[in-house]
C-alpha positions in Angstrom: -36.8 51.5 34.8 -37.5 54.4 32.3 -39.0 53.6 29.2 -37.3 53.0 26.2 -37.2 56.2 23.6 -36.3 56.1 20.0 -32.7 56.6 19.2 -31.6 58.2 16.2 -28.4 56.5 16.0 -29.9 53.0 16.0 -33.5 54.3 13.8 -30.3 55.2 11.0 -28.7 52.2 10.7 -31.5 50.5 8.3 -28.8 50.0 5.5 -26.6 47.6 7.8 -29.8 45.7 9.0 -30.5 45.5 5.1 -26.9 43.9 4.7 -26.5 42.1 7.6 -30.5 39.9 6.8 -29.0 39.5 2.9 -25.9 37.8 4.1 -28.1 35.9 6.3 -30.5 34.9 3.3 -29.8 32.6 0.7 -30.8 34.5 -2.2 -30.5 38.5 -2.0 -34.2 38.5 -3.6 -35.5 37.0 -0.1 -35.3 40.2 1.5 -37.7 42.2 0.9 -39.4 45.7 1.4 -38.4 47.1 5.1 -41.2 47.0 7.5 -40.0 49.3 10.3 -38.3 49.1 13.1 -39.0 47.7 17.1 -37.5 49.7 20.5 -36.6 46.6 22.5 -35.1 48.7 24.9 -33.1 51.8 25.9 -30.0 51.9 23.4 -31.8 48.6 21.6 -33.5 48.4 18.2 -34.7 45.9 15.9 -35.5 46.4 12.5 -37.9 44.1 10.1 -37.5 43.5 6.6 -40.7 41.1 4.4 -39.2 37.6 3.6 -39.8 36.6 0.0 -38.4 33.2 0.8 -40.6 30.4 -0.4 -42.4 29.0 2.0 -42.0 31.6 4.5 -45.2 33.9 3.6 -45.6 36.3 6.8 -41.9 35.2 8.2 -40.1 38.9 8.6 -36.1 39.3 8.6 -35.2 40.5 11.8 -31.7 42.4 13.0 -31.2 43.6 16.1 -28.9 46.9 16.4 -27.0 48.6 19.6 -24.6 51.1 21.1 -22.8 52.1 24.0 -23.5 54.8 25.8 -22.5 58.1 24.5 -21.4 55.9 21.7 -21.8 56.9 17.7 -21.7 53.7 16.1 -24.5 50.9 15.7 -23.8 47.0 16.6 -25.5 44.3 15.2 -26.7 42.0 18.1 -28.0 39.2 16.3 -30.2 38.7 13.0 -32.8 35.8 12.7 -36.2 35.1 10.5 -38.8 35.1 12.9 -42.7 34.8 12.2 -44.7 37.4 11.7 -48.5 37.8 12.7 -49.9 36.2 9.5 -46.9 33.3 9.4 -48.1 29.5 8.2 -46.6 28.2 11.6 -46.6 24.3 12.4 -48.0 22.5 15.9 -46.7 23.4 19.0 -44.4 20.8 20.1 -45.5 17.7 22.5 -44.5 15.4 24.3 -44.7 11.7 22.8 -47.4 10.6 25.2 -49.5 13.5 24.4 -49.0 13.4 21.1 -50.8 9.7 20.2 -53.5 9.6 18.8 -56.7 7.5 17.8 -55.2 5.3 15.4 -51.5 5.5 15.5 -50.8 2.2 18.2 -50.1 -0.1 15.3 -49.5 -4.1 14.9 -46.9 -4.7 17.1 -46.5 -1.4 18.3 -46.4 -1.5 22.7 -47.1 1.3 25.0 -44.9 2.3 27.7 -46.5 1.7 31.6 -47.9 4.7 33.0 -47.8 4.3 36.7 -50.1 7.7 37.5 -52.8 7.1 34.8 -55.8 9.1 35.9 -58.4 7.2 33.7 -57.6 4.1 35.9 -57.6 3.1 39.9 -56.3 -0.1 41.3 -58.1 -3.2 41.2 -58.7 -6.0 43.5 -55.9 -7.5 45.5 -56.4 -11.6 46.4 -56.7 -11.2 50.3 -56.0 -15.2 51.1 -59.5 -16.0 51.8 -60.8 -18.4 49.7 -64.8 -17.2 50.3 -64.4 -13.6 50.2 -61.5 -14.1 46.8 -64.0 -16.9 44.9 -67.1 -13.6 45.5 -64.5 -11.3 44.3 -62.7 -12.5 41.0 -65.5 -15.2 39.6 -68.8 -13.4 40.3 -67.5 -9.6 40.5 -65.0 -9.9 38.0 -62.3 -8.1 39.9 -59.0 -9.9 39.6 -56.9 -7.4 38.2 -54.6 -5.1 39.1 -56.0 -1.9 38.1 -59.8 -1.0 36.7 -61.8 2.0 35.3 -61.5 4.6 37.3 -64.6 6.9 37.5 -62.8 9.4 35.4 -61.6 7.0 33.2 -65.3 6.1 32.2 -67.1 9.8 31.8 -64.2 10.4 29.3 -65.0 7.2 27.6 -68.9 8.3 28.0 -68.3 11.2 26.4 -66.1 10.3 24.1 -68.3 7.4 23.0 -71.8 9.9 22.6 -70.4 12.7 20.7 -68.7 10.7 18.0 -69.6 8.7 14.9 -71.7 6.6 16.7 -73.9 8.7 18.9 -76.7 10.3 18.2 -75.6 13.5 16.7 -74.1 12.0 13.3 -75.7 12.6 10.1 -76.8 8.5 10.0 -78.3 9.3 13.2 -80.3 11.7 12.5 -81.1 10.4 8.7 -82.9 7.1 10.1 -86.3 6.8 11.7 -85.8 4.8 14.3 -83.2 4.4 17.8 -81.1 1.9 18.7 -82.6 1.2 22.1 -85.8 -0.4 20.0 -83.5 -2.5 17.9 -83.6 -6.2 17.8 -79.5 -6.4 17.1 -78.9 -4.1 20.2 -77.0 -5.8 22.7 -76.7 -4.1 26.3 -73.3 -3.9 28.1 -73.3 -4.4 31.9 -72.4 -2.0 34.6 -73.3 2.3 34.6 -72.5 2.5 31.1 -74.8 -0.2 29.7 -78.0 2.7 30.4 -76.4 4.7 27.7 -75.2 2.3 25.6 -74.8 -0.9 23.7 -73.1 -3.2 21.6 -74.5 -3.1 17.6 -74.8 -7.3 16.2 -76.1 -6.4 13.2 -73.9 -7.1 9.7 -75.6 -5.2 7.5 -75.3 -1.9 9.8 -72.2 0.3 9.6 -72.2 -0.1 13.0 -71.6 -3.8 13.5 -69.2 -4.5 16.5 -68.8 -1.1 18.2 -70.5 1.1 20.8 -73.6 2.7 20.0 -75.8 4.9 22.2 -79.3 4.0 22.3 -80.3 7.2 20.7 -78.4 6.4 18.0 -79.5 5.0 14.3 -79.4 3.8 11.5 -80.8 2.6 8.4 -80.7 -1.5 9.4 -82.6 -1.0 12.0 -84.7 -4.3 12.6 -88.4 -2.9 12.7 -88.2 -0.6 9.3 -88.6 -1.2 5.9 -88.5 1.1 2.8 -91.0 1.4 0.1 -89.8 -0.3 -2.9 -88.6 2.1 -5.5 -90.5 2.7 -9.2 -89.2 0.5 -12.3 -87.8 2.4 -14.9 -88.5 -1.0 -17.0 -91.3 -0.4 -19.6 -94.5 -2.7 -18.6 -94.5 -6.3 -20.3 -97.1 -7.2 -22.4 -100.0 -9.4 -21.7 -98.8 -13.2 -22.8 -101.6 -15.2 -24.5 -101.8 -18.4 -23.4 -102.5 -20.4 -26.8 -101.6 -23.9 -25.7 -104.4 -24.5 -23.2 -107.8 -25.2 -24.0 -110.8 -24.5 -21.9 -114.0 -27.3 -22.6 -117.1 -25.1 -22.8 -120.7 -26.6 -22.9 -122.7 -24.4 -24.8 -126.4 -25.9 -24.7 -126.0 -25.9 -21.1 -124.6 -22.0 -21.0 -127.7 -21.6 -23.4 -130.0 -23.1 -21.6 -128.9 -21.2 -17.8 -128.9 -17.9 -20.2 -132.5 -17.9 -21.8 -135.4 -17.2 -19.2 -137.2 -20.2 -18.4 -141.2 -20.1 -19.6 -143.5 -19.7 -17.3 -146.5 -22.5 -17.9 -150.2 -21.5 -17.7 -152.3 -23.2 -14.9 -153.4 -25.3 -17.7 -151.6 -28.0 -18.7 -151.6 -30.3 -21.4 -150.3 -34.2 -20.4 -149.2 -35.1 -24.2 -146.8 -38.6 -24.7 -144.4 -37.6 -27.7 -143.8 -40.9 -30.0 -142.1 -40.9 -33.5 -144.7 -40.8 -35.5 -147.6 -39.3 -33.4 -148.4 -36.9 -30.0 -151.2 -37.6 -28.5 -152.7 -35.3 -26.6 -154.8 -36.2 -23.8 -156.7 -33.6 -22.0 -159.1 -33.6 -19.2 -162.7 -31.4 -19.0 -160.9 -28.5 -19.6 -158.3 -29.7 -22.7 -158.7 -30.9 -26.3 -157.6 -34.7 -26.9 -155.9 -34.4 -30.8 -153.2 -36.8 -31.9 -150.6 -35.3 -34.1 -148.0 -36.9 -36.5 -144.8 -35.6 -37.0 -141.3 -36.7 -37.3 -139.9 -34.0 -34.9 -141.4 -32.2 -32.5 -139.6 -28.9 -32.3 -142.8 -27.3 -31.0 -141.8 -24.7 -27.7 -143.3 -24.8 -24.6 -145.5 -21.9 -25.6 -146.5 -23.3 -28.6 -148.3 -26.4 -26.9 -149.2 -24.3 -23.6 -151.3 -22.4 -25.8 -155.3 -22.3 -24.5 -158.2 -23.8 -25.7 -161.2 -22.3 -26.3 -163.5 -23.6 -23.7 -167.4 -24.6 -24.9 -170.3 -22.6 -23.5 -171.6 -25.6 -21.8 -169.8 -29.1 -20.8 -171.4 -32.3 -20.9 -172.5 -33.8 -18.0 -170.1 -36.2 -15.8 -172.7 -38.7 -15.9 -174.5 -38.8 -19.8 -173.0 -41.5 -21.9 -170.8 -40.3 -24.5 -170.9 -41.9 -28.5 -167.9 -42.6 -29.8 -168.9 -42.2 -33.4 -170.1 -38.4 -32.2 -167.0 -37.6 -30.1 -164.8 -38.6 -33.7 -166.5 -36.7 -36.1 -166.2 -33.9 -33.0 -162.2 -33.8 -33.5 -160.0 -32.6 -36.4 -158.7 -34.0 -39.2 -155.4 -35.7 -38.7 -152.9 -33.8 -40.7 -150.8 -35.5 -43.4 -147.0 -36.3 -42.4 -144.5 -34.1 -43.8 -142.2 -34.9 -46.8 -139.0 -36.4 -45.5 
């Protein structure tokens, strides 16, 4: 077939494209500026004006032109607003059953059988024998009619671990810790339950689906979070002024001042009212005192005695009226 060529009978008829697309249109002002013009084929033009219409940005008027051979005349074919390369065009259509989504099976809404559904294979079928049929639906699980089909769980695998709850989502990859070393993880039986698991938790965004154990989050059961700075002003001390504390204070006196040391000389003095005698052995003076009050301190009476030169013998007899005249003079009492 030889290739098409421009034709200058059809390249000349822009003026009855022009009226054929405003006829077309339902405003004259919807067709605009002339874009050029298309060689379908030999004797066969089209030829493009802008569409202004609203809601039609990139959508071009198209009319389609002809003639017979040898002829002089142009034809209009057919006219038509078609898109253009930059149109706003909708979905391609589909078919109801591949057009459901996530989400759209509502309340009472019921799906149509689908005999040839790759994601599932047949089940078990009761054979008649009570052993091998007992095995098979109570401890296998297998009475039904149709089950997962391996197909029908790697979509569901990988369905399940690149959504919202695997481990690429931004809560996953905020928190510190997986799933697999959570408390209120719950493992599923069967191939899938090494992957994942079912979360128990109420506090976690998570609570009743499928969860990878990769996966995390911010309730997980072996974290915590430091506890955040008050913006509260501190609180005054509060003064107790109600209770009362019992202090002794000779005995916090007495603990507090350093206890005297005595010299290796003592003196063995009986305090009465009205006198201290002093009684003293070879190496002490015997001198009675009368007082009232003996506020005297321990170093006042642990003071020492000047010792004489020589010291009678144990066994010489001593006078009485020599040993008084020996000793001081009593002094006087005080006033009262």
């Amino acid at each position: 077939m030889p290739a098409a060529t421009k034709d200058a009978v059809l390249g000349s008829a822009v003026d009855l494209a022009r009226e054929v697309a405003i006829g077309l249109a339902e405003d004259p002002s919807d067709v605009g500026e002339y874009l050029g013009l298309v060689v379908e084929g030999e004797r066969l033009v089209s030829h493009r004006f802008a569409s202004a219409a609203r809601g039609y940005r990139g959508w071009e008027w198209t009319v389609t032109v002809a003639r017979v051979p040898r002829g002089r005349t142009a034809t209009v074919c057919e006219a038509e607003l078609l898109p253009g390369p930059d149109a706003v065009l909708g979905q391609a259509w589909l078919p109801w059953s591949e057009r459901i989504r996530p989400g759209d099976i509502g309340p009472g809404d019921v799906l149509p059988f689908k005999a040839d559904d790759p994601r599932l294979e047949p089940g078990w079928t009761p054979t008649g024998d009570p052993e091998l049929d007992d095995v098979a639906i109570d401890e296998l699980a297998l009475a039904r009619v149709r089950v997962l089909s391996p197909q029908g769980r790697d979509e569901a695998a990988e369905r399940w671990y690149r959504g919202p709850h695997g481990p690429t989502s931004a809560g996953s990859l905020a928190s510190a810790a997986a799933c697999g070393s959570c408390g209120f993880l719950v493992p599923i039986q069967g191939s899938l339950g090494t992957v994942f698991g079912v979360c128990a938790n109420q506090w976690s965004p998570d609570d009743g689906t499928v969860v990878s154990v990769d996966h995390g989050c911010g309730a997980h059961s072996e974290t915590d979070s430091e506890a955040p700075p008050t913006d509260w002003p501190a609180a005054d001390p509060l003064i107790d002024e109600l209770s009362l504390e019992l202090v002794n204070l000779a005995q916090s006196a007495a603990q507090a001042a350093p206890q005297a040391s005595a010299p290796e000389e003592t003196i063995d003095a009986p305090v009465t009212d009205d006198a201290v005698e002093a009684t003293v052995d070879d190496d002490t003076v015997d001198a009675p005192v009368e007082v009232d009050a003996v506020d005297a301190t321990e170093a006042d009476v642990a003071e020492p005695v000047d010792e004489p030169d020589t010291a009678p013998e144990p066994d010489a007899p001593v006078d009485p009226d020599a040993a008084a005249a020996d000793q001081p003079a009593a002094r006087p009492d005080p006033e009262p």
